[in-house]
C-alpha positions as CSV (number, residue, x, y, z in Angstrom):
1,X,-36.6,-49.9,-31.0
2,X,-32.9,-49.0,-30.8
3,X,-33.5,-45.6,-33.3
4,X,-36.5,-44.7,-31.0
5,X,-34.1,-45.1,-27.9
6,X,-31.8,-43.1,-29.0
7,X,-34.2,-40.4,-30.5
8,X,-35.4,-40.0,-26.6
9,X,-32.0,-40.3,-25.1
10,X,-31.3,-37.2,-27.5
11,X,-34.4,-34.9,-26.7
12,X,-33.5,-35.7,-22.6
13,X,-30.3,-34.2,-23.2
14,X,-31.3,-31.2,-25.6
15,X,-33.9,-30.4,-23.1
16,X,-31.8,-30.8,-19.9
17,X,-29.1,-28.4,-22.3
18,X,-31.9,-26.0,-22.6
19,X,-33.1,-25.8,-19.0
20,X,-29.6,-25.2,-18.2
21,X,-29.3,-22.1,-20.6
22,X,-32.7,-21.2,-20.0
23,X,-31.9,-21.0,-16.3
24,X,-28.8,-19.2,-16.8
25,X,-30.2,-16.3,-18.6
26,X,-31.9,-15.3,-15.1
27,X,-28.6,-14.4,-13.9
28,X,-28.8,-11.4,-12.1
29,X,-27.2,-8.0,-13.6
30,X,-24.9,-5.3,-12.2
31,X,-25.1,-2.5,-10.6
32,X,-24.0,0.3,-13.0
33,X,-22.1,2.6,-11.5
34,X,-21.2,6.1,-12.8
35,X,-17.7,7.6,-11.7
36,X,-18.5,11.7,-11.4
37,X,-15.4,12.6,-9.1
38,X,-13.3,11.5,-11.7
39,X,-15.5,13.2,-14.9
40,X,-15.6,16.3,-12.6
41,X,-12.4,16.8,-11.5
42,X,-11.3,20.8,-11.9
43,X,-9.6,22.0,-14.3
44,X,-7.2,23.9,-11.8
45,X,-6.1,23.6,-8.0
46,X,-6.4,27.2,-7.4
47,X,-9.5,29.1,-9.7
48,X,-7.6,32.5,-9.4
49,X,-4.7,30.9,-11.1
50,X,-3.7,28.5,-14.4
51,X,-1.4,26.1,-13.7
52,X,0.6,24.7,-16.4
53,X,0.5,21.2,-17.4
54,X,4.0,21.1,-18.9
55,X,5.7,22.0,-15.2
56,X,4.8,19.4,-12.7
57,X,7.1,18.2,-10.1
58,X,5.7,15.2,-9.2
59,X,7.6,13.8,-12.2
60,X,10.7,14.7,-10.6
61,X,12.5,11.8,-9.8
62,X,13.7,12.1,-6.2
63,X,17.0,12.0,-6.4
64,X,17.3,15.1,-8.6
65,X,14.2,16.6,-6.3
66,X,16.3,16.0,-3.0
67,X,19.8,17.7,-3.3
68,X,21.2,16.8,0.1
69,X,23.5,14.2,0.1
70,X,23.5,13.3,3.6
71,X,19.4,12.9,3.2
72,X,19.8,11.2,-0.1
73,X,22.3,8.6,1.6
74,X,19.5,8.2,4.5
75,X,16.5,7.6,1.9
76,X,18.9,5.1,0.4
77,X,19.1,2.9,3.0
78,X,15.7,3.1,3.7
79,X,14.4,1.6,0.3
80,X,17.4,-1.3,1.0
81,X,15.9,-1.9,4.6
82,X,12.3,-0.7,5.6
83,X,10.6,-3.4,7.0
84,X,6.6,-2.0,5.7
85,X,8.1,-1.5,2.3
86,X,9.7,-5.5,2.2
87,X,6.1,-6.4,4.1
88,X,4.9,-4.9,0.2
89,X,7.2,-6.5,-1.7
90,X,5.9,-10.1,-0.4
91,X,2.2,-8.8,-0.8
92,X,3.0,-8.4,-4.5
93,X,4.3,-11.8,-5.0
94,X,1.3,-13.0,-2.9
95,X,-0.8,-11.4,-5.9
96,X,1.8,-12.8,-8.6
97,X,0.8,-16.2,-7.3
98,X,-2.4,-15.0,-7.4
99,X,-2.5,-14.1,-11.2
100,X,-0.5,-17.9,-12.1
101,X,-3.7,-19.8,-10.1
102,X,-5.9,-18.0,-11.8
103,X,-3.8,-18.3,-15.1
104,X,-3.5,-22.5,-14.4
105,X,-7.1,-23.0,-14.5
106,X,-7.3,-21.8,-18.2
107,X,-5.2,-25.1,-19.0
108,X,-6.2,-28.8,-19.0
109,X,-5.1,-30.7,-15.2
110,X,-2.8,-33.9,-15.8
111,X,-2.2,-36.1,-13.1
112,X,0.0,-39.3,-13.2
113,X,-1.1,-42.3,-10.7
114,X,-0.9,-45.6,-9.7
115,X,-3.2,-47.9,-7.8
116,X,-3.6,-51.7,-6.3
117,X,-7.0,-53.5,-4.6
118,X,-8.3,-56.2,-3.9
119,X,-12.5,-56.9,-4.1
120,X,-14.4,-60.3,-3.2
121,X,-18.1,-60.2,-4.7
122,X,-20.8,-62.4,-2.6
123,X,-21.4,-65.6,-4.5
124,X,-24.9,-64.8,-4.8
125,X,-24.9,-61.2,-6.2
126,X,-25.3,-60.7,-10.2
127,X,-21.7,-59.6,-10.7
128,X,-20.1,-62.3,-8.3
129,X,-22.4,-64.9,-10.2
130,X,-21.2,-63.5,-13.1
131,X,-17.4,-63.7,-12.3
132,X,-18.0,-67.5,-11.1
133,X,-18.8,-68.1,-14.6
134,X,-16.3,-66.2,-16.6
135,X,-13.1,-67.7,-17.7
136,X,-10.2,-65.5,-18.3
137,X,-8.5,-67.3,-20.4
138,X,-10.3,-70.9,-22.0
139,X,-9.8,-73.5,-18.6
140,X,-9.1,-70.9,-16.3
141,X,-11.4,-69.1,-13.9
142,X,-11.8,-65.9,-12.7
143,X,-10.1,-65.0,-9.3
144,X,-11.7,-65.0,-6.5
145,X,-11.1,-62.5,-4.5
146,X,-10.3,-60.4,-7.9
147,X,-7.4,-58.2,-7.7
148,X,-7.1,-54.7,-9.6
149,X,-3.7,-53.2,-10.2
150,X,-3.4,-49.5,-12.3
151,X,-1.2,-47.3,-13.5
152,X,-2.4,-44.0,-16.1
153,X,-2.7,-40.1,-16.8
154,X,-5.9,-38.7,-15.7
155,X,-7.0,-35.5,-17.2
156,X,-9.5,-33.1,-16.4
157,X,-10.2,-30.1,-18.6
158,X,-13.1,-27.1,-17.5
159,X,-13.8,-25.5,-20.9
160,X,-14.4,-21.5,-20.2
161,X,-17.3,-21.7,-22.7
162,X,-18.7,-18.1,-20.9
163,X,-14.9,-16.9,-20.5
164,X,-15.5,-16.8,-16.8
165,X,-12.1,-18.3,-15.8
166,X,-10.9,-15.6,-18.5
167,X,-12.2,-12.8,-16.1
168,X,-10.9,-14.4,-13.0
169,X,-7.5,-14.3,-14.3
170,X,-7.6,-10.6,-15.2
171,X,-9.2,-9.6,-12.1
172,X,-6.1,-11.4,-10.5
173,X,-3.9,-9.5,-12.8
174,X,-5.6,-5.8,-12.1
175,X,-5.1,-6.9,-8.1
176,X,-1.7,-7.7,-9.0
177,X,-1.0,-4.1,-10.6
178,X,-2.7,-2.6,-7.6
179,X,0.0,-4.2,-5.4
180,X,2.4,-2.6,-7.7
181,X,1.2,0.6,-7.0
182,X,0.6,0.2,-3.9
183,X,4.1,-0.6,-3.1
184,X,4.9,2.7,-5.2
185,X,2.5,5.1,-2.8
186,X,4.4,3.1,0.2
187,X,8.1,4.3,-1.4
188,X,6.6,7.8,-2.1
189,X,5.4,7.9,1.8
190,X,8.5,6.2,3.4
191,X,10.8,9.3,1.3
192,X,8.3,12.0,2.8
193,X,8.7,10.7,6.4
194,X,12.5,10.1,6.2
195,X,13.0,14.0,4.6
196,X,10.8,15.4,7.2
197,X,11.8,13.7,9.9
198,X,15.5,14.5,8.7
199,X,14.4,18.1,8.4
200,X,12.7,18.1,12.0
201,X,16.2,16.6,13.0
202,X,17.7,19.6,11.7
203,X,15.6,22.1,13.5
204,X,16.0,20.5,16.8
205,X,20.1,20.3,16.2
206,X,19.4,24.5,15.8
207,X,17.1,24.8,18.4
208,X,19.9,23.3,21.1
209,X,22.5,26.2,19.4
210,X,20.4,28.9,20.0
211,X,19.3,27.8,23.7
212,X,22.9,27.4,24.4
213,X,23.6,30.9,23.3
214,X,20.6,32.2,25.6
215,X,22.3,30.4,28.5
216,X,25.8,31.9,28.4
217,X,23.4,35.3,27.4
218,X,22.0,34.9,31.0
219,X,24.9,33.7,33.0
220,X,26.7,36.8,31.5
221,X,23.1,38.8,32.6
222,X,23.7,36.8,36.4
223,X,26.9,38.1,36.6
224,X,26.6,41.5,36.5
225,X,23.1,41.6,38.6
226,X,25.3,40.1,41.0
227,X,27.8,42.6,40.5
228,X,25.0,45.8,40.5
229,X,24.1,44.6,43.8
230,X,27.4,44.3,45.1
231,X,27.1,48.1,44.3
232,X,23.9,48.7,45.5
233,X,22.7,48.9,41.6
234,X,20.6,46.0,42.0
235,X,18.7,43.8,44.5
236,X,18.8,40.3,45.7
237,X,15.3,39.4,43.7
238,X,16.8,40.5,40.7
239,X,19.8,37.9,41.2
240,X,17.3,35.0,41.6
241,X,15.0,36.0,39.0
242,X,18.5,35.6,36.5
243,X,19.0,32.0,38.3
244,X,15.9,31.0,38.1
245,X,15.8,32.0,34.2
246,X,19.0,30.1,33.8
247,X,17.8,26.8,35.7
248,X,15.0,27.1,33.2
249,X,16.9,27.5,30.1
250,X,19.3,24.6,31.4
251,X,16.3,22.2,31.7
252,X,15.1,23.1,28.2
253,X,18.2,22.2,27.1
254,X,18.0,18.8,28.6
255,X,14.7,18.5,26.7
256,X,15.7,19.2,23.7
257,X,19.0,17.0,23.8
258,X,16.0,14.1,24.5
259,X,13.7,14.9,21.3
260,X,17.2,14.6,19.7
261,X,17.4,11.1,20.8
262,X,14.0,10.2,19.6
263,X,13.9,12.0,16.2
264,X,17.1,10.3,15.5
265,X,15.6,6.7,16.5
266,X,12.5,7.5,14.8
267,X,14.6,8.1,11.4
268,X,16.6,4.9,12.0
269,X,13.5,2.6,12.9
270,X,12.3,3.9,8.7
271,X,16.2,3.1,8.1
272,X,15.1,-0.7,9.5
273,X,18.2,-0.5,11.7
274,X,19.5,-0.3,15.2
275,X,20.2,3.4,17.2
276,X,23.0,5.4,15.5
277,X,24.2,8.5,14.9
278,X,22.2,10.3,12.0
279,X,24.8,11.8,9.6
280,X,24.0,15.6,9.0
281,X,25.1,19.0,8.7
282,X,23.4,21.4,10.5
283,X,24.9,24.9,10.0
284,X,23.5,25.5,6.9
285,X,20.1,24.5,7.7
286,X,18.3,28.1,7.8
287,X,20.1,29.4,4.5
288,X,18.6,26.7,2.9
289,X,16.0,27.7,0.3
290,X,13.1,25.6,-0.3
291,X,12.5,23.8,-4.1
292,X,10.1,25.4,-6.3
293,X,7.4,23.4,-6.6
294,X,5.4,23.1,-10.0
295,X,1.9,21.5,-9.7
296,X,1.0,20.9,-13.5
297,X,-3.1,20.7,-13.2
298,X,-5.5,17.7,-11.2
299,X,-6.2,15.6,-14.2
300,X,-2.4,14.8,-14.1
301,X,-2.8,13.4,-10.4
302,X,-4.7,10.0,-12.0
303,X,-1.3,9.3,-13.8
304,X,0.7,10.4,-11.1
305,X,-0.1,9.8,-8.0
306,X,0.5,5.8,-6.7
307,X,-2.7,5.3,-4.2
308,X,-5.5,6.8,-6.6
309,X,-3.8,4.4,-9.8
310,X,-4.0,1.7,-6.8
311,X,-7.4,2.6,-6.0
312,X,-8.5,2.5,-9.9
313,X,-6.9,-1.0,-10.3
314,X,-8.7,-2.3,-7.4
315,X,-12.1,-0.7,-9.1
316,X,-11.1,-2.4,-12.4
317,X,-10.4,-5.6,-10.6
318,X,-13.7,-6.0,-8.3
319,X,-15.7,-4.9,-11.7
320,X,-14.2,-8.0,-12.7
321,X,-15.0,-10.0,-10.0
322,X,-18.9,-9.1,-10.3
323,X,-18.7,-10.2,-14.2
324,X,-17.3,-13.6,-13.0
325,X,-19.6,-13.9,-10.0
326,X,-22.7,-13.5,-12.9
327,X,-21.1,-15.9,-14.7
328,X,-21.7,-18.7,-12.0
329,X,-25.2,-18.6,-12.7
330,X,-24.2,-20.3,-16.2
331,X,-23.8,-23.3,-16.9
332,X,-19.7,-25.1,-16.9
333,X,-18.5,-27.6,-19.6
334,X,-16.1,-30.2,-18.3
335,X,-14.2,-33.0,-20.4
336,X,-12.8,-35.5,-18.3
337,X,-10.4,-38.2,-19.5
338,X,-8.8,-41.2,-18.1
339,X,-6.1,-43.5,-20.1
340,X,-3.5,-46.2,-18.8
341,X,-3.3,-49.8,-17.8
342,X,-5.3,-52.0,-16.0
343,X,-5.3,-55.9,-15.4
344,X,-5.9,-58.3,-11.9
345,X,-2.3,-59.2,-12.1
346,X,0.8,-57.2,-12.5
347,X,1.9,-59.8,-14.9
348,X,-0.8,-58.5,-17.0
349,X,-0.4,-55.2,-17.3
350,X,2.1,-55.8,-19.8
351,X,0.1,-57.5,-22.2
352,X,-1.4,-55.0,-24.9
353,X,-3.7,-54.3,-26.2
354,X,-6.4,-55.7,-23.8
355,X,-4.4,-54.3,-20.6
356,X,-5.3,-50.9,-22.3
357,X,-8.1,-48.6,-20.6
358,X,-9.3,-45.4,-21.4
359,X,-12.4,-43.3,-20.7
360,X,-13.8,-40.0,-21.9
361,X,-16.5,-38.3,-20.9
362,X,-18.2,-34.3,-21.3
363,X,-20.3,-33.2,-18.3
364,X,-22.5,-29.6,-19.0
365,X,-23.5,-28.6,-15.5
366,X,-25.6,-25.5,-14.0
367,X,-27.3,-24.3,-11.2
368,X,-31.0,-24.7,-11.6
369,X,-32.7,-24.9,-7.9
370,X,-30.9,-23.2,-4.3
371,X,-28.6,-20.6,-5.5
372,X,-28.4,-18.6,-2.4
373,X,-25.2,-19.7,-2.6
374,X,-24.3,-18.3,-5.6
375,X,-26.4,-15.3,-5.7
376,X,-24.7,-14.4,-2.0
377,X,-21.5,-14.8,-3.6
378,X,-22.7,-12.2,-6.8
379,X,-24.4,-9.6,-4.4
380,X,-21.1,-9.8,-2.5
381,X,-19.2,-9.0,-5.6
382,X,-21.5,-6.0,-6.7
383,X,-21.4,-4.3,-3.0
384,X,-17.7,-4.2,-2.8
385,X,-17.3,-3.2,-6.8
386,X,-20.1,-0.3,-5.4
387,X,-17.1,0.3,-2.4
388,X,-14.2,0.2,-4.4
389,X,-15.7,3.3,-6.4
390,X,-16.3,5.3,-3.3
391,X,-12.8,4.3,-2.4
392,X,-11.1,5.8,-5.5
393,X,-14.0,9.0,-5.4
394,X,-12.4,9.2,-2.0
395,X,-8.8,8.6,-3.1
396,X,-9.1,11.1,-6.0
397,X,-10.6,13.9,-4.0
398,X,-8.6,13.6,-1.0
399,X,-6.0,14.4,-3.5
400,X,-7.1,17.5,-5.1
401,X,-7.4,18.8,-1.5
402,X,-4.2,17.8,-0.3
403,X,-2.3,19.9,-2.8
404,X,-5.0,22.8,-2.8
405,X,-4.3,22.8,0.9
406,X,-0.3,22.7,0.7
407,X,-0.4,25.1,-2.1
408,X,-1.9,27.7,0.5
409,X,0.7,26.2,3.2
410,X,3.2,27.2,1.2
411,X,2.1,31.2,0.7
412,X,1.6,31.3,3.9
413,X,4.5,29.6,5.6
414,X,6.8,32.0,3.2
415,X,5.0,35.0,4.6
416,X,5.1,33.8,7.7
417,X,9.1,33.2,7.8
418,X,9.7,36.6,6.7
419,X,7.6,38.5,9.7
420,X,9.6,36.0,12.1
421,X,12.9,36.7,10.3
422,X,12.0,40.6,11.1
423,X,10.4,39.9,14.3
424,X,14.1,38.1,15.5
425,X,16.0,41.1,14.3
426,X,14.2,44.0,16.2
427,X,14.3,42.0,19.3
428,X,18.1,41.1,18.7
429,X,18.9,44.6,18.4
430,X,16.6,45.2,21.6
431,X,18.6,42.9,24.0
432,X,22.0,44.5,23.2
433,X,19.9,47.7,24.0
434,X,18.5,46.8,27.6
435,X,21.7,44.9,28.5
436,X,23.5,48.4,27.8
437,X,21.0,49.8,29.7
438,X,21.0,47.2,32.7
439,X,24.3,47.6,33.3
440,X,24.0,51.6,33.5
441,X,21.0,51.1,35.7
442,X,19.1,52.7,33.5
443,X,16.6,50.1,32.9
444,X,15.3,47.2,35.4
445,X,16.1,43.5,35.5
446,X,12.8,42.4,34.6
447,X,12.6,44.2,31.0
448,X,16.2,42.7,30.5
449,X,14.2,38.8,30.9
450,X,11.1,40.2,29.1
451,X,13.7,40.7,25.9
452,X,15.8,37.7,26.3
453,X,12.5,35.4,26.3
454,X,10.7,36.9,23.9
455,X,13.8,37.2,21.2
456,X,14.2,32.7,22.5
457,X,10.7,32.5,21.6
458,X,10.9,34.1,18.4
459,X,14.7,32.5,17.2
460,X,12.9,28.9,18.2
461,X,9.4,29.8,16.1
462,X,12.1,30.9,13.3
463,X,13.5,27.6,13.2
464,X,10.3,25.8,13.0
465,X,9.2,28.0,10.4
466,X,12.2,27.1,8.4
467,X,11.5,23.6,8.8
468,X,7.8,23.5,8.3
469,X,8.6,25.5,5.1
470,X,11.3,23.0,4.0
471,X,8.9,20.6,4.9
472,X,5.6,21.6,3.6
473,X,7.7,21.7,0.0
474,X,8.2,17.5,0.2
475,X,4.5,17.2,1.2
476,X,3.5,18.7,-1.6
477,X,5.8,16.7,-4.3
478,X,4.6,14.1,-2.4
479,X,1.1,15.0,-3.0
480,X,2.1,15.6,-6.4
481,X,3.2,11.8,-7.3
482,X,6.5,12.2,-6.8
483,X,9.3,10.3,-4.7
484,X,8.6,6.8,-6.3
485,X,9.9,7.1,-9.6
């Protein structure tokens, strides 16, 4: 009867085992995706020309890319102090926690404990009859109320039969790398804003030279209107047309002393300090020539460039997440195990072996009837690893055009500086000429403000086409990959 028994107890269990697997293997498959962007990336950023793949500056570290000290000492203290690059930092040792959970759940949970009760049995109930008749030891009854005291290791141990918790933990991992690089594309932004905003600095610290100079040009232009008409050489409208030029010029100034105040703020808020003085030399800021910029070709941007690695990791990592979420669908193996001391009385807890207790037991478990649960969980999974590769499609192309477009930028800014550098001259040479003539009367008042507004409006364009050139250079290393190495 016993063999019989046991021969059924076996074939529940081999058939449960089977229903479980059996059940498992309609677990729902992935979407496969297919990454084109990437396999179609161009071979070169410009068709009409070959870059080559040995020059490319976005391997340049930044500190021999950047050769001003007073900017390298600012970018300095911005890697020290930034607050959104320490706001990264924390967000990677979120994800570093992440990876040891993930990592702890490979390895078997021990817990130490201890325990007390106390349990009264109604006479008339099979175990309290059963304790009325039991002698503990021969002459001496059971307690009644029975007391339980404890003290053990419990152990609990989920066997990754399906490598599931495997997958977690490097899904956790590639999230962790994608922190990491995030935090890279964060340095590699927070170097761009601090140069351009330095450079910006710059060209306002010019721009407040050269309106200066037009002043004292038209208070030396009021002068001698007001001496012409003293002589009868000139009239009292052409006097207040020279104030009234001058009021103007004097308000600009005011204006441009106020962007001062808020470019330099705006660099110290990226420095994560308090207002000060920026540190920085202006005089030579329109001699200064621009870097040559070497773009190497696209494929090199997957290695280089911070956000699209980022973007990859997080594509590698929710891949993973949709392998685990299958996995759910299959059965899970857990060993649990229990092993200490146990008596009624303290005093017999001490007495071994028959204070010794210990269990051990295997549980296979699965999903076989509502798993909306689990196949939410799965669909979830799949649609974000579906948006994680538009995300790095998007990254990756976003890219290409970003340094397509600066390449351009910087052709054009070049030719543009030129035409204003000649445009400035001829109208330099033309104000000496109609002041010389204003003050022989042989030309009027109003092509004297003509020329001293349109050479302002062409020394102030100059300026900005220095530092849009200087600038469009760090965009593109930027764009390149570079600043965070």
């Amino acid at each position: 009867m016993n063999m019989m028994e046991n021969s059924k107890t076996k074939n529940i269990i081999t058939a449960i085992a089977l229903s479980l697997v059996l059940a498992s293997c309609k677990a729902p498959m992935a979407t496969v995706i297919k990454d084109e962007v990437k396999e179609n990336i161009p071979q070169n950023f410009n068709q009409e020309e070959q870059q080559d793949a040995n020059n490319n500056s976005g391997t340049t570290p930044w500190r021999q890319f950047f050769t001003d000290p007073n900017l390298v000492t600012l970018i300095e203290t911005a890697l020290k102090n930034n607050q959104e690059l320490l706001i990264t930092l924390q967000e990677i040792e979120i994800a570093k926690s992440g990876v040891l959970a993930k990592k702890g759940r490979l390895s078997p949970t021990v817990s130490a404990g201890i325990g007390a009760g106390l349990k009264k049995s109604g006479r008339y109930t099979s175990e309290g009859a059963g304790d009325a008749t039991t002698e503990i030891e021969p002459g001496k009854e059971m307690p009644d109320p029975l007391g339980n005291f404890e003290a053990g290791l419990n152990a609990s141990w989920e066997i990754d039969i399906w490598k599931k918790l495997r997958t977690e933990k490097e899904s956790a991992v590639a999230h962790y790398l994608s922190t990491v690089e995030g935090k890279n594309f964060v340095l590699s932004n927070l170097i761009e804003e601090v140069a351009d905003n330095y450079y910006e600095l710059l060209a306002l610290d010019n721009q407040l030279d050269i309106i200066q100079q037009y002043i004292k040009l038209q208070q030396r232009a009021l002068e001698i209107s007001k001496i012409q008409k003293e002589a009868a050489a000139a009239t009292e409208l052409a006097v207040k047309k020279f104030e009234a030029e001058l009021a103007k010029s004097k308000a600009a100034e005011y204006t441009i002393r106020q962007q001062i105040t808020e470019k330099e703020n705006e660099i110290n808020a990226l420095l994560g300090r308090y207002p000060q003085p920026i540190v920085r030399t202006k005089e030579n800021f329109m001699s200064t020539i621009p870097q040559t910029v070497y773009t190497g070709i696209p494929s090199q941007l997957l290695a280089n460039r911070p956000d699209i690695k980022q973007a990859e990791l997080e594509l590698k990592a929710s891949k993973l997440d949709v392998e685990a979420a299958r996995k759910e669908f299959y059965p899970s193996l857990e060993i649990s195990a229990t092993l200490g001391l146990e008596a009624f009385k303290p005093s017999y807890l001490v007495k071994m072996p028959e204070s010794i207790a210990y269990n051990l037991a295997g549980e296979l478990a699965g999903p076989l009837i509502n798993k909306s649960a689990i196949k939410a969980n799965f669909q979830t999974a799949d649609a974000k690893q579906i948006q994680a590769l538009y995300e790095y499609d998007k990254t990756i192309l976003n890219a290409y055009l970003d340094v397509a477009n600066l390449m351009s930028k910087v052709k054009n800014i070049d030719q543009y500086y030129q035409l204003k550098s000649q445009e400035t001259k001829a109208l330099d040479q033309s104000i000496d000429i109609a002041n010389q003539l204003f003050r022989n009367s042989r030309a009027d008042y109003l092509e004297v403000l003509l020329n001293q507004r349109d050479a302002l409006d062409a020394k102030m364009e100059l300026i900005e086409a220095k530092q849009k050139q200087l600038s469009t250079v760090v965009d593109i290393y930027k764009s390149l990959g570079g600043g965070w190495k």
